[in-house]
C-alpha positions in Angstrom: 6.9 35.6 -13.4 7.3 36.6 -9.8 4.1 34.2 -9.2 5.9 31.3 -10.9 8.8 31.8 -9.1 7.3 31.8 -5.9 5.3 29.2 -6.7 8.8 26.7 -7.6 9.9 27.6 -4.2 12.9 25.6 -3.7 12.7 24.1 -7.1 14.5 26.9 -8.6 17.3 25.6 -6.0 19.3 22.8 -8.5 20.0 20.9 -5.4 16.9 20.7 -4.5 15.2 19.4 -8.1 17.9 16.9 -8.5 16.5 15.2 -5.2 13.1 16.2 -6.2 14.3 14.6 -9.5 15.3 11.4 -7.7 12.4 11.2 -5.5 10.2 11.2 -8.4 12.4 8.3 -9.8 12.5 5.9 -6.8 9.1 6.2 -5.7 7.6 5.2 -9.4 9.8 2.2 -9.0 8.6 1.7 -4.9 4.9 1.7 -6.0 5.4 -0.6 -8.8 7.0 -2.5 -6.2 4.1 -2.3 -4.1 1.4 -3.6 -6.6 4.1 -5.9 -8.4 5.8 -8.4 -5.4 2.0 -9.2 -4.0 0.6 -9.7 -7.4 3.9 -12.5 -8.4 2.8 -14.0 -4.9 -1.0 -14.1 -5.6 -1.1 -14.4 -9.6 1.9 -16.4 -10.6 2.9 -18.1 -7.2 -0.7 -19.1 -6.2 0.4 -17.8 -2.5 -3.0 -17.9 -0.2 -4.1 -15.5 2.2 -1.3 -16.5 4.7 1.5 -16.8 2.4 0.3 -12.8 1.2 0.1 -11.9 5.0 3.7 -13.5 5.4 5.1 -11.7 2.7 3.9 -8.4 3.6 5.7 -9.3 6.9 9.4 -9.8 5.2 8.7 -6.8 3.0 8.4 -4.8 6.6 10.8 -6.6 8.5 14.0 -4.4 8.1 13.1 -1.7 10.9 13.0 -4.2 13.1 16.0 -5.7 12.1 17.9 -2.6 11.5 16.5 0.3 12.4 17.9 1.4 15.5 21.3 0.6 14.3 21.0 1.9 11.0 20.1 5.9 12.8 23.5 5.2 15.1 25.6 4.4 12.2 24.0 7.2 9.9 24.6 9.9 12.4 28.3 9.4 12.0 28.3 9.3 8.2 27.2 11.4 5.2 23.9 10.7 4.5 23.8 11.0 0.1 26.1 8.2 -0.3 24.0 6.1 1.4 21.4 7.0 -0.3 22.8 6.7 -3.9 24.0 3.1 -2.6 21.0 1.8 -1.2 19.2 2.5 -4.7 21.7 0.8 -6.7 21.4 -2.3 -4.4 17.5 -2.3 -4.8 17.4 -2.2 -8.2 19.9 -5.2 -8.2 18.1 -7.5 -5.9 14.8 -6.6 -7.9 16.0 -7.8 -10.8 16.7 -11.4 -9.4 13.0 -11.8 -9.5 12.2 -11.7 -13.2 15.8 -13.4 -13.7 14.7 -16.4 -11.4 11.1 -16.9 -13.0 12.1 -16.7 -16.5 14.6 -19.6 -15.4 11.8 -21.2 -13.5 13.3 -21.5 -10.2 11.1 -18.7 -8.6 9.5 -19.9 -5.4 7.6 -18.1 -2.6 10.4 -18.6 -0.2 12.8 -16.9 -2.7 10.6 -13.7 -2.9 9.9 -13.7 0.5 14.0 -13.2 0.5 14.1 -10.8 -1.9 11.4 -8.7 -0.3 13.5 -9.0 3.2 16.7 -7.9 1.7 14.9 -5.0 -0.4 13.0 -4.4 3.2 16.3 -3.7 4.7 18.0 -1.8 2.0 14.9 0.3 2.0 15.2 1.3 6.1 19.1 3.0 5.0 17.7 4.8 2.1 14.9 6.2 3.8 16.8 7.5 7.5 19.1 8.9 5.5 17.2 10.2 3.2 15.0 12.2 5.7 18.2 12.9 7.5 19.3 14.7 4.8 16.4 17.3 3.9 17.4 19.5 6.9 20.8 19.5 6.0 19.9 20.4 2.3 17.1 23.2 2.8 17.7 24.6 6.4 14.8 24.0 9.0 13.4 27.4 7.9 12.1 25.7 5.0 11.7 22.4 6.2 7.8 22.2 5.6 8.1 23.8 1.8 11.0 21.1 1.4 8.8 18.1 2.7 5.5 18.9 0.9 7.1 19.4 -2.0 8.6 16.2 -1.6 5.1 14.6 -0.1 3.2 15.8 -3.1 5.8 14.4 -5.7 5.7 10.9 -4.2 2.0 11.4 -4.3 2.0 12.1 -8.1 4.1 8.7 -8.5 1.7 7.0 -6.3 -0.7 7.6 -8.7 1.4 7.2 -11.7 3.2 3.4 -10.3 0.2 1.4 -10.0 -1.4 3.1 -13.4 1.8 1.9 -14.7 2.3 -1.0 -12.8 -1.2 -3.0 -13.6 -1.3 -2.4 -17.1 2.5 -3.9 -17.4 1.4 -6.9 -15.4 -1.5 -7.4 -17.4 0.6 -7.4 -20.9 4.1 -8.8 -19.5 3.1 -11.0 -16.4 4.1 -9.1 -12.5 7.6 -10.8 -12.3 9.0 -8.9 -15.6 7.2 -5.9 -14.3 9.7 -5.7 -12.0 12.2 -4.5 -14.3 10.9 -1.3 -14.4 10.9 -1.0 -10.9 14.1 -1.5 -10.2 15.0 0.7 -13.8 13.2 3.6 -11.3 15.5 3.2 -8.5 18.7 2.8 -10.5 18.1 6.0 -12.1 16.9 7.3 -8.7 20.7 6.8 -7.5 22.4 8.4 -10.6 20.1 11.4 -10.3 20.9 11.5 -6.3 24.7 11.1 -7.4 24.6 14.6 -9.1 23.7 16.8 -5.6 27.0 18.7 -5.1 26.3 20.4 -1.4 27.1 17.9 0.6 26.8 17.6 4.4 29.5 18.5 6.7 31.1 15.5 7.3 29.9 14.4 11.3 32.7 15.0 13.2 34.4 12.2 15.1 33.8 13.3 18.7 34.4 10.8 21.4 34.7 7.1 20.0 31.1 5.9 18.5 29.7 3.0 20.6 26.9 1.9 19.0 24.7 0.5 21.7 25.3 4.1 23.6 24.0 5.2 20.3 21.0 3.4 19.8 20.3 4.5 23.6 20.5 8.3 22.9 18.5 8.2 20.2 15.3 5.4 22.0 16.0 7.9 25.5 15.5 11.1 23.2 12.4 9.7 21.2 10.8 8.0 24.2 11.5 10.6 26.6 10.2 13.4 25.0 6.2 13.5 25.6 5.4 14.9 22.1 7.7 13.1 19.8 6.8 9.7 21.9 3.2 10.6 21.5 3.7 11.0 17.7 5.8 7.1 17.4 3.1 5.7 19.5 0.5 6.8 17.0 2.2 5.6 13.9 3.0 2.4 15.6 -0.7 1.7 15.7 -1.6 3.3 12.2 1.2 1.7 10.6 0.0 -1.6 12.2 -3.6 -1.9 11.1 -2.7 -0.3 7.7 -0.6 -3.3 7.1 -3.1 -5.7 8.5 -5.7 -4.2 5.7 -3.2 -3.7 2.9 -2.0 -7.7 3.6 -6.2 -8.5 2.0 -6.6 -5.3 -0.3 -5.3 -7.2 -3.1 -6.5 -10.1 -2.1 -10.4 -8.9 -1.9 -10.1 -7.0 -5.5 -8.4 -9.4 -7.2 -10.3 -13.0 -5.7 -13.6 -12.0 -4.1 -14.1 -8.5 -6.4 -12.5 -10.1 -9.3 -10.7 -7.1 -10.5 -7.9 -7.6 -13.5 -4.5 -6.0 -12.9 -5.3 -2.8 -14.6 -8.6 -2.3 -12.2 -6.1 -3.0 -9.6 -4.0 -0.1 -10.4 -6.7 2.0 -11.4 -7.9 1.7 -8.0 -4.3 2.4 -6.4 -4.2 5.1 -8.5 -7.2 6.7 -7.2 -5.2 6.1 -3.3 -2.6 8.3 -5.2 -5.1 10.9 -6.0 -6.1 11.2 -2.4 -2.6 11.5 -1.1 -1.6 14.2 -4.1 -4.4 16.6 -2.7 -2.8 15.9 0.4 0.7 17.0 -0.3 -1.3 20.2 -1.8 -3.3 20.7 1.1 -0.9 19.8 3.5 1.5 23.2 3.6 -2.3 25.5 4.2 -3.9 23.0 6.4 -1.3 22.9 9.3 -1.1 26.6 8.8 -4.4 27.0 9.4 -5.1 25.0 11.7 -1.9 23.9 13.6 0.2 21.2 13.4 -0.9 19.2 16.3 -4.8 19.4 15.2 -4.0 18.4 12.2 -1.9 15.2 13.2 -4.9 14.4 16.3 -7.8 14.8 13.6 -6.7 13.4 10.7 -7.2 9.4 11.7 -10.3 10.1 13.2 -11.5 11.9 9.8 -10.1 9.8 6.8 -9.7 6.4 8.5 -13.6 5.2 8.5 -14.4 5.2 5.1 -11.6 2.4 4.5 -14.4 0.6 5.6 -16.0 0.5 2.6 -14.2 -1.8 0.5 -15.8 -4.7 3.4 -19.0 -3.8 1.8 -18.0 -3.4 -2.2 -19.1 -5.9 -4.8 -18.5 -6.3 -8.3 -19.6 -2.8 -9.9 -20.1 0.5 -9.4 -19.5 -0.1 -5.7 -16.0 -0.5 -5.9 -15.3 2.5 -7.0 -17.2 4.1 -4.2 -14.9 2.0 -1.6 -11.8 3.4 -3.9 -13.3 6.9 -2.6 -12.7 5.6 0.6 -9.1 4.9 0.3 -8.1 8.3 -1.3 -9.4 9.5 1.6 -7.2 7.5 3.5 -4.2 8.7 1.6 -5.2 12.5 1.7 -4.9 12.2 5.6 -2.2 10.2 5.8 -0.2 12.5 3.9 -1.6 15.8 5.4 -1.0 14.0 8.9 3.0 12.7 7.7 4.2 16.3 6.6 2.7 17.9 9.4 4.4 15.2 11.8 7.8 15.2 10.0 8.2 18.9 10.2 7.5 18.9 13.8 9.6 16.1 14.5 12.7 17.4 12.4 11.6 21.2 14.4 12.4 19.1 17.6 15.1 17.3 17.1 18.6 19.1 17.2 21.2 18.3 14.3 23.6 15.7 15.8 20.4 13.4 17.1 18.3 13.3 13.5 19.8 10.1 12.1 19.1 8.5 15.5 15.6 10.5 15.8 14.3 9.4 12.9 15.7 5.4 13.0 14.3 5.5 16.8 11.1 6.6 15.4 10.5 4.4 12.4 12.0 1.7 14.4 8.8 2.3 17.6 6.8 3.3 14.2 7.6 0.6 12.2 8.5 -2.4 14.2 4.8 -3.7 14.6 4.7 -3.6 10.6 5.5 -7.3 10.1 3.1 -8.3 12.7 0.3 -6.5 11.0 1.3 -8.6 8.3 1.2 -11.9 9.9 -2.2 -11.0 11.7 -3.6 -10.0 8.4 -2.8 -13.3 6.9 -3.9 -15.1 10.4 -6.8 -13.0 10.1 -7.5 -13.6 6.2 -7.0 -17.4 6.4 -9.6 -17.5 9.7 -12.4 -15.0 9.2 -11.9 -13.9 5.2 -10.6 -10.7 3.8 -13.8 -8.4 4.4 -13.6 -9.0 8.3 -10.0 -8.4 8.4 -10.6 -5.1 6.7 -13.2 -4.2 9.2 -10.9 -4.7 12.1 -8.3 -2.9 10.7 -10.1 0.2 9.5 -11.4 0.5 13.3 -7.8 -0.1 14.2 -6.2 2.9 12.2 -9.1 5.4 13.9 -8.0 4.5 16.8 -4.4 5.3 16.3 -5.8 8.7 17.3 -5.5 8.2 20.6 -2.1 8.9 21.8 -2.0 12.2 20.8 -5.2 12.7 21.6 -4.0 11.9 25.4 -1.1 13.8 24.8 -2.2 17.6 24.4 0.7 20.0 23.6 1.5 18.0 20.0 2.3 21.2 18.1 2.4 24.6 17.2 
């Protein structure tokens, strides 16, 4: 029993397991998302490789948009309201998309919408939910909280796309929508139920939001490690987009895959990052967070490579190896980061800490969309995953420059 109780951690904490609860929730309905909104755009809308890269664009736009405000505006207010809110509001503007095609007024420009507006609502849930944690666990167990958290969205990456192509498959992607945003709804009831609650910020001197948003860029940017760390995921987060912007457009038009290969193959991805969220706790320990955030690019980005090469068969599923081990680093490499960041960053700065940082982090996101699409529509799908595999590897390099990343 003692084992087992160790072993929960801070799931014996009810807390704790309701937001496990609701992670598990929202993240089924974010990776149905993920293999749903491309798949109405590709399948149903016809969209070409432009139109894909475009959309992938408006789903990203909303750190750009947002971000830094949404951190100045989040420091100032508690953070599981927000969060309850934002899911609510997803799973609303979801549902416009299987309301609109069963009416047949669906058009790429109104998905492209709805993908902006989820984009947006997405940036709020997802500062404030990372604001939260330390607030909810205490920074001494700030690594136990975020892998456990890492290893449950890793289990619903695997289980959203199993889901997810199978439903399209048998229902068409628009209705499979439904149960996406069925995910997130629940999500914000679950989220509704966590009774410790923050201390509400206090008022201090009046808020001005663009001294705000300057704190938190002047923190981010002025500190060598955390602006080593943003620089990094800027150009990860680039190319991944760039290459995610043709995945589904190689497996499903030059590969051929159906919807359920599709998700099969995204499952797999979910595989990889699940060992991740279990190795990730004894990996940093072992080795040290800042190793582990240098090497991990440099290790599990090449083999995305693969899927440039794959043809119809048993090769695919070879390249599929090749993404898992994409996601295994990714997520070893994120909870590492996270921790460290958080560790860094003192209480009254983490809403704008972590909005500065998915703002630098995120804000090249839509134009590794659009490049993907330029690239798609000029050179094809397979060179456009080339570039972009060499591109995340590289994403190594700022903190290889920058030596003192960690503990």
């Amino acid at each position: 029993m003692r084992l087992i109780s160790a072993r929960l951690g801070l799931l014996r904490d009810p807390d704790f397991g309701r937001l496990f609860a609701a992670t598990a929730l929202g993240q089924l309905g974010d990776r149905i998302v993920f293999l749903a909104l491309p798949l109405v755009a590709i399948v149903a809308l016809d969209a070409d490789e432009f139109r894909v890269g475009l959309l992938t664009a408006a789903t990203t736009a909303g750190s750009l948009l947002v971000g830094l405000p949404a951190g100045a505006w989040l420091d100032r207010v508690r953070k599981r309201p927000v969060m309850v809110g934002a899911d609510l509001a997803r799973a609303l503007v979801l549902l416009t998309v299987p309301a609109a095609w069963w009416a047949g007024l669906l058009t790429f420009w109104w998905l492209c919408a709805v993908a902006l507006v989820h984009g947006v609502l997405t940036v709020f849930f997802d500062v404030a939910y990372v604001s939260y944690l330390p607030h909810l666990v205490g920074r001494d167990r700030l690594v136990e909280g975020t892998a456990k958290l890492s290893a449950i969205r890793s289990v619903t990456a695997i289980g959203g796309p199993a889901v997810a192509g199978p439903l399209a498959g048998a229902v068409g992607a628009p209705a499979t929508l439904v149960a996406s945003a069925a995910g997130m709804a629940l999500s914000g009831l679950v989220a509704s139920g966590v009774r410790r609650r923050e201390q509400r910020p206090g008022a201090g001197e009046r808020p001005r939001l663009g001294r705000d948003i300057a704190d938190g860029l002047r923190f981010v940017l002025g500190h060598p490690t955390l602006r080593a760390l943003v620089l990094g995921d800027a150009l990860f987060n680039l190319f991944l987009v760039m290459y995610q912007a043709m995945l589904l457009v190689r497996l499903e038009r030059t590969i051929g895959l159906s919807p359920f290969g599709i998700g099969l193959v995204l499952s797999g991805m979910g595989c990889g990052a699940l060992l991740g969220a279990l190795l990730a706790t004894g990996v940093s320990a072992r080795l040290g967070q800042g190793p582990v955030i240098r090497l991990a690019p440099l290790v599990t980005c090449p083999p995305t490579g693969l899927l440039a090469l794959a043809r119809p068969g048993w090769s695919v599923w070879v390249a599929a190896v090749g993404l898992a081990a994409l996601s295994l680093g990714g997520v070893v490499r994120v909870v590492a980061q996270s921790s460290l960041q958080q560790a860094l960053t003192p209480d009254r700065l983490l809403g704008r800490m972590n909005a500065t940082a998915r703002f630098v982090s995120w804000g090249g996101i839509p134009l590794g969309g659009l490049l993907g699409g330029v690239s798609g529509s000029l050179f094809g799908a397979a060179p456009t995953l080339w570039i972009a595999a060499a591109g995340m590897t590289l994403s190594a390099l700022p903190n290889l420059l920058n030596r003192p990343t960690g503990p």
